[in-house]
matplotlib code that plots the C-alpha trace (Angstrom):
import matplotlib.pyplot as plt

x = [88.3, 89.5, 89.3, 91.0, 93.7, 93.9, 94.1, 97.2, 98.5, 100.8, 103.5, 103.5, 106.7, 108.3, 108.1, 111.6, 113.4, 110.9, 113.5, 113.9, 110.0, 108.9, 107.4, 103.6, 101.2, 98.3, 95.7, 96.4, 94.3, 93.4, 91.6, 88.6, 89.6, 86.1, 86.2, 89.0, 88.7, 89.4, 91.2, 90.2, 86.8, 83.1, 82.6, 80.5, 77.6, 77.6, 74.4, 71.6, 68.6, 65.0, 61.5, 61.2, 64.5, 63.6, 62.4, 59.3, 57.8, 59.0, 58.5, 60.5, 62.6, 61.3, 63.1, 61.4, 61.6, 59.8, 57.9, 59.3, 60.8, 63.8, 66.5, 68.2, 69.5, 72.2, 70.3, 67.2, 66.3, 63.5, 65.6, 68.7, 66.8, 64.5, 67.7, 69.2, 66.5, 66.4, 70.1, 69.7, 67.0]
y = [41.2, 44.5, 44.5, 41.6, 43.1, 46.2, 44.8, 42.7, 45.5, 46.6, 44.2, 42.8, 42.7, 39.3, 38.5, 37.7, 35.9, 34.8, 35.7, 38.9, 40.4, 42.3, 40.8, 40.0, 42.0, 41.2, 39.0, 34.9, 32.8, 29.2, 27.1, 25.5, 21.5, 20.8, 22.5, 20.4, 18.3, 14.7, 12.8, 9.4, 7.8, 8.8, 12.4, 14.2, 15.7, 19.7, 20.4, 21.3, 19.4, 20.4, 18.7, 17.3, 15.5, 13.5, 10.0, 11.3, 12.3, 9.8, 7.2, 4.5, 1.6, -1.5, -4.6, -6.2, -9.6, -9.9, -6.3, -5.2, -1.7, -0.3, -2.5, -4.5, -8.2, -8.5, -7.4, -9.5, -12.4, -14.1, -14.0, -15.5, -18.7, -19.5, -19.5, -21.9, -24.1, -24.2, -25.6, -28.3, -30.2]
z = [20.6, 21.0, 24.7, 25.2, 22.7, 25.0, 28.3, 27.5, 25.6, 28.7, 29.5, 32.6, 34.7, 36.5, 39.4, 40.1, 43.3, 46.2, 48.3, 47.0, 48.0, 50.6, 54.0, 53.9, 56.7, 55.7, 56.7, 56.9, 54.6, 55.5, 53.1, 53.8, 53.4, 53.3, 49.8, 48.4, 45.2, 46.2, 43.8, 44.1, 44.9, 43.1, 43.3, 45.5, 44.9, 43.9, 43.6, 46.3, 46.2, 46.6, 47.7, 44.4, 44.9, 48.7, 49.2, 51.2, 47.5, 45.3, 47.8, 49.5, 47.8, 47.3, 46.8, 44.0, 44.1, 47.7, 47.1, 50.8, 51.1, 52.8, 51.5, 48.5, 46.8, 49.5, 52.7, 52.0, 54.4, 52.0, 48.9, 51.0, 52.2, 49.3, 46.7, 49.5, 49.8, 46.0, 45.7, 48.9, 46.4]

ax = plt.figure().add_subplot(projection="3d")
ax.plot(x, y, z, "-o")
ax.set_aspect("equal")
plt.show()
């Protein structure tokens, strides 16, 4: 605690006026938009993955009601006609 004590021991002087500075030479920044925080939607992912983390080793996924792999409820042909065929009778 007494480090922090003595680093903000000194004051520290205002800034003032913007207009009031001197010119900046140095080098231009540009921000990398990539890098952004979006604000609305899910997320994205931060963290890298590794070969425990691919489909190749845990498998592909399969739709469980017609044991098929590769896709779910609303892209599934069998499931679509037999719950038709159901309500016709």
């Amino acid at each position: 605690m007494d480090q922090v004590r003595h680093v903000y021991r000194a004051r520290f002087r205002p800034l003032g006026n913007p207009t009031t500075w001197p010119a900046y030479n140095g080098p231009r920044f540009v921000p990398n938009l990539f890098l952004r925080r979006v604000t609305k939607g899910r997320p994205r992912m931060t963290c890298f993955l590794n070969e425990m983390d691919t489909r190749i080793i845990r498998g592909p996924r399969r739709f469980r009601q017609c044991g098929t792999e590769g896709h779910s409820r609303s892209r599934c042909h069998q499931s679509r006609g037999a719950s038709a065929g159901n309500k016709a009778q």
